[in-house]
N, C-alpha and C positions, 0 to 999 in steps of 0.2 A: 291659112284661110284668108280670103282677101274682101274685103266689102268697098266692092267696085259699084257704092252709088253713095249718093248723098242723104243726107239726114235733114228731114226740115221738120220743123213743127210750126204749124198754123193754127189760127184760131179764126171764131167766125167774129161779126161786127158784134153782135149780140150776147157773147159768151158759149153759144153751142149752136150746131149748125147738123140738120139734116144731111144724111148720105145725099150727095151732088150738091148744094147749096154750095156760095161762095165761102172760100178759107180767105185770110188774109196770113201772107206768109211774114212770121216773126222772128224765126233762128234756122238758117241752115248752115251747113259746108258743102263745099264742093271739092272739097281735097284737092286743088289745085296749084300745090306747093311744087316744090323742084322734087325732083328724086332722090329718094334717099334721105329725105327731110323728115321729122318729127310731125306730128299733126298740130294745128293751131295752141298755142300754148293760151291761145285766149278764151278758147272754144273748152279745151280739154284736160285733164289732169288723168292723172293712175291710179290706181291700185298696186301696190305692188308687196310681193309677199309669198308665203306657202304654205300656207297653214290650213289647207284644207277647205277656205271659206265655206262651213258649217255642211258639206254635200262630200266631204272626204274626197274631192278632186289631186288631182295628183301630179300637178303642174307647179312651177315656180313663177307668177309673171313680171315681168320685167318693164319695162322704157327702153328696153335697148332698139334698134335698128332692123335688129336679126328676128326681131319678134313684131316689131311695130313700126311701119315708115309708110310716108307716102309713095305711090308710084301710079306715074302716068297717069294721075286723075283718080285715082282710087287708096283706099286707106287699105294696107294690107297689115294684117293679122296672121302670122303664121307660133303655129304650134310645133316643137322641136324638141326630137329624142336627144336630150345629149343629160349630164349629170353636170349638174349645176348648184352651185351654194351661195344662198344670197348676204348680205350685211346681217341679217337677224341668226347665222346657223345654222337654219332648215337648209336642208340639200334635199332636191328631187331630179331626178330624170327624166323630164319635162320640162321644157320653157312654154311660154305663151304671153298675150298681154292684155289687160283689161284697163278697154279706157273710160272716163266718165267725164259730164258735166256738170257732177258737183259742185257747188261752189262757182261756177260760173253761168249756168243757164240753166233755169225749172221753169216749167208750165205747169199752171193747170186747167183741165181740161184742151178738148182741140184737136187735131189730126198730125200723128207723130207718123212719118213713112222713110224706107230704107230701101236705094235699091242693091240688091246684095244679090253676089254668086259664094253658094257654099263651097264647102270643102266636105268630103266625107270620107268614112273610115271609121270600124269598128274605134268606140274609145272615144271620140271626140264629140265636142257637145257646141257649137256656136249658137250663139245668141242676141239677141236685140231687144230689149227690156227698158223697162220705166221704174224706178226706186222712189217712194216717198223721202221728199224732201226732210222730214222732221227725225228719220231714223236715227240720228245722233241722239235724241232726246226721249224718242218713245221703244225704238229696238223693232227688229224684224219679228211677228211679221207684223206689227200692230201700225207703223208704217205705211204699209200695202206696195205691193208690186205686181204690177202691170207686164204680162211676157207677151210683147207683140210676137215676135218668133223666134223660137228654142226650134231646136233640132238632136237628133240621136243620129249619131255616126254610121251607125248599123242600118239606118234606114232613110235611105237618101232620098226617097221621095214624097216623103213626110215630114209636115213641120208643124208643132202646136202651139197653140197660141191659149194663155192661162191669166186668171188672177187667184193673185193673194192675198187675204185680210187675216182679221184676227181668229179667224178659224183654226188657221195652221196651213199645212199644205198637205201634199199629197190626196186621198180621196176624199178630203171635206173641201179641196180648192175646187174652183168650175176653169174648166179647161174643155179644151176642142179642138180637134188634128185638120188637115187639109192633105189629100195627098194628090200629087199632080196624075194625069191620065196616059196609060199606055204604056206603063215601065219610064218615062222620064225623072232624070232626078235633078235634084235643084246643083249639083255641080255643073250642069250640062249649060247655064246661062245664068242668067241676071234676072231676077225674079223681085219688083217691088211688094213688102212686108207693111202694112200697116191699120193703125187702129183712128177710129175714132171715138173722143170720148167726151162725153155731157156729164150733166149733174150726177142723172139718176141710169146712165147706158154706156156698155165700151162693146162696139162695133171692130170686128177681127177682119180685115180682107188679104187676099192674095192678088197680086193683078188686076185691082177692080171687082175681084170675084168676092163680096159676103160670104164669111162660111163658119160664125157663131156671131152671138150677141149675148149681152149679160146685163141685168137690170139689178138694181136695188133687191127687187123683190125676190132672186134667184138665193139671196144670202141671208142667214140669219141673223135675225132685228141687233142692230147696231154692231155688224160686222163690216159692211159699207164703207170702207175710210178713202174710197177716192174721190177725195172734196178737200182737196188742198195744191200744191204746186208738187210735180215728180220730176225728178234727172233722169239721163238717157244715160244707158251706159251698152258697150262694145264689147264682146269679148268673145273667147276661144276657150272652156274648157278642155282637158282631159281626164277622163275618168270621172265619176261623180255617182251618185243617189240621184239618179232622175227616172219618177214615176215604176219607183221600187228595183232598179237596174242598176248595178254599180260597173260599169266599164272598166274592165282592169286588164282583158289581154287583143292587144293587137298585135294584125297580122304585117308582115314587112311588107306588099304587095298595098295591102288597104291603106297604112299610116301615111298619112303626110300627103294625100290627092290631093293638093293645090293648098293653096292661100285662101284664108276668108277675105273680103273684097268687097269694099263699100264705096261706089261711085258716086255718091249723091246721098244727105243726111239733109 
């Protein structure tokens, strides 16, 4: 899967800004490295590991090249059947790679946007999410996480967009789909993903297009914790718990339709 767009996060003069008021732009990439190159080491760091990260995913991911590199202006993310065993002992048959700006760049609040062409196939899950900065200290989900756009492999022309607080997840979280019109699926181009967020609101768009919002008041009294600074992180599951679904058999035909591809962050 390739995420053929770039990543920015702005924020307004004021600390929060109206759907169309002016952003002022504070962190982007444009993945504009050589080919074959690692992504900004100043920008980025990893995950890496296989240990199910809490959704029983079934991938290994890595920093290698083969799972993560620049190319031709876009950051590709590809997810790979092969049997693989990392420094820690876990072996799985799956590669993939999750990157993050942990430790390097949080916002809070402001308009976080991606433009990205998916990859689909039963089994895989991409993503573009917001992680609370404090998780080292307070633990998931008390944290909160922000899913600008999650996808299910199975369903390529659907992508949701969710938060997470101290409720938990699954049906106590508030989340809401988009699906595009006329049988098109998000493989088929570059589709910009983003949120905007204020004090007390996190605005979901596809393209320009609104298609949820979430207030304070949607959550139960002091479940609320998006009022601090969050990371952006990139990634490519396989297999997982998402919204009661555990992807576990792909077809040879379905696995592997492209690179996830991010052109602009």
């Amino acid at each position: 899967m390739a995420f053929a767009t770039a990543v920015s996060a702005l924020c307004s003069g004021g600390g929060a800004a109206a759907s169309g008021s002016a952003w002022t732009l504070v962190w982007s990439d444009e993945f504009n490295g050589a080919n074959g190159s690692a992504p900004d080491s100043t920008k980025w760091t990893y995950d890496i590991g296989g240990n199910g990260w809490g959704n029983r995913e079934l991938e290994y991911y890595t920093s290698r090249p083969q799972n993560v590199e620049v190319r031709n202006g876009n950051l590709v993310i590809t997810a790979t059947r092969e049997t693989y065993t990392g420094a820690d002992g876990i072996t799985r048959n799956y590669t993939s790679a999750r990157v993050k700006t942990q430790g390097l760049f949080s916002q809070q609040y402001g308009k976080f946007e991606a433009r990205i062409k998916l990859p689909y196939g039963q089994g895989i899950w991409p993503a573009f999410w917001l992680l609370g900065s404090n998780i080292s200290s307070l633990g998931w989900p008390a944290c909160g996480e922000i899913d600008i756009m999650e996808n299910i492999g199975r369903e390529p022309s659907k992508i949701h967009g969710s938060l997470h607080g101290p409720q938990g997840s699954g049906q106590a979280s508030l989340s809401g789909a988009y699906t595009l019109p006329s049988g098109q699926k998000f493989s088929d181009d570059y589709h910009v993903f983003a949120v905007e967020w204020e004090p007390n609101e996190v605005r979901f768009y596809v393209d320009g297009t609104l298609y949820e919002s979430h207030t304070a008041a949607d959550m139960p009294a002091g479940s609320w914790v998006f009022d601090h600074p969050f990371y952006i992180i990139l990634n490519v599951a396989v297999g997982r718990i998402f919204l009661f679904v555990i992807g576990r058999s792909f077809s040879r035909t379905a696995w592997g339709e492209g690179s996830y591809r991010f052109s602009h962050l």
